[in-house]
C-alpha positions, 0 to 999 in steps of 0.5 A: 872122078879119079881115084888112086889106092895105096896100101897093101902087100903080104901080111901073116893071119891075125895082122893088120893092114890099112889102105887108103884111097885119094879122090880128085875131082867133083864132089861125091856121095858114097867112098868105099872099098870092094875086093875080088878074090881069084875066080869070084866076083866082086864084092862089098867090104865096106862104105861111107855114105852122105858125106860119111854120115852112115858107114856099111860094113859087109857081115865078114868084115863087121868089127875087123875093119874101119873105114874112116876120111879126111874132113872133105871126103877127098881120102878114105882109109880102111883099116883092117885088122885080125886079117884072116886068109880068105882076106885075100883079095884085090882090094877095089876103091869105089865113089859113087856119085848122086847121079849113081855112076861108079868110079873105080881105083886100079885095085890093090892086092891084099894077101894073108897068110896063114 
């Protein structure tokens, strides 16, 4: 599975930004996003589970993010809304397959000021 992300950039706090990220290959089960910020680890923002049945959000992105796809699970978008600064972060796209093995897009830097 390969992933490419597009999106992101500078934008001012309260803002709005939307990535997207491209699969190709074998079919998978979970699309979602990860980000990093500088000196922490990685962490959850937000999945599509079961073909985008069910969608998780991480607690400080609840009601400011949305993640959506295309019909065939080939594209996911997120869109991010009142971006806030400690948005900031390289933004990290993520496919799991049922085999629980992960794929990862080159990430994309999101930074908000304030």
């Amino acid at each position: 599975v390969q992933l490419q992300a597009y999106g992101g950039g500078l934008v001012q706090a309260g803002g709005s930004m939307r990535l997207s990220c491209a699969a190709s290959g074998p079919t998978v089960n979970i699309m979602g996003w990860f980000r990093q910020a500088p000196g922490k680890e990685r962490d959850f923002v937000t999945a599509l589970i079961g073909n985008g049945r069910s969608r998780r959000y991480a607690d400080s992105v609840k009601g400011r993010f949305t993640i959506s796809r295309d019909g065939a699970m080939d594209t996911v978008w997120l869109q991010m809304n009142t971006l806030k600064p400690e948005d900031t972060a390289v933004y990290y796209c993520n496919a799991r397959n049922k085999a629980f093995h992960d794929y990862w897009g080159q990430g994309t830097q999101v930074t908000v000021s304030s």
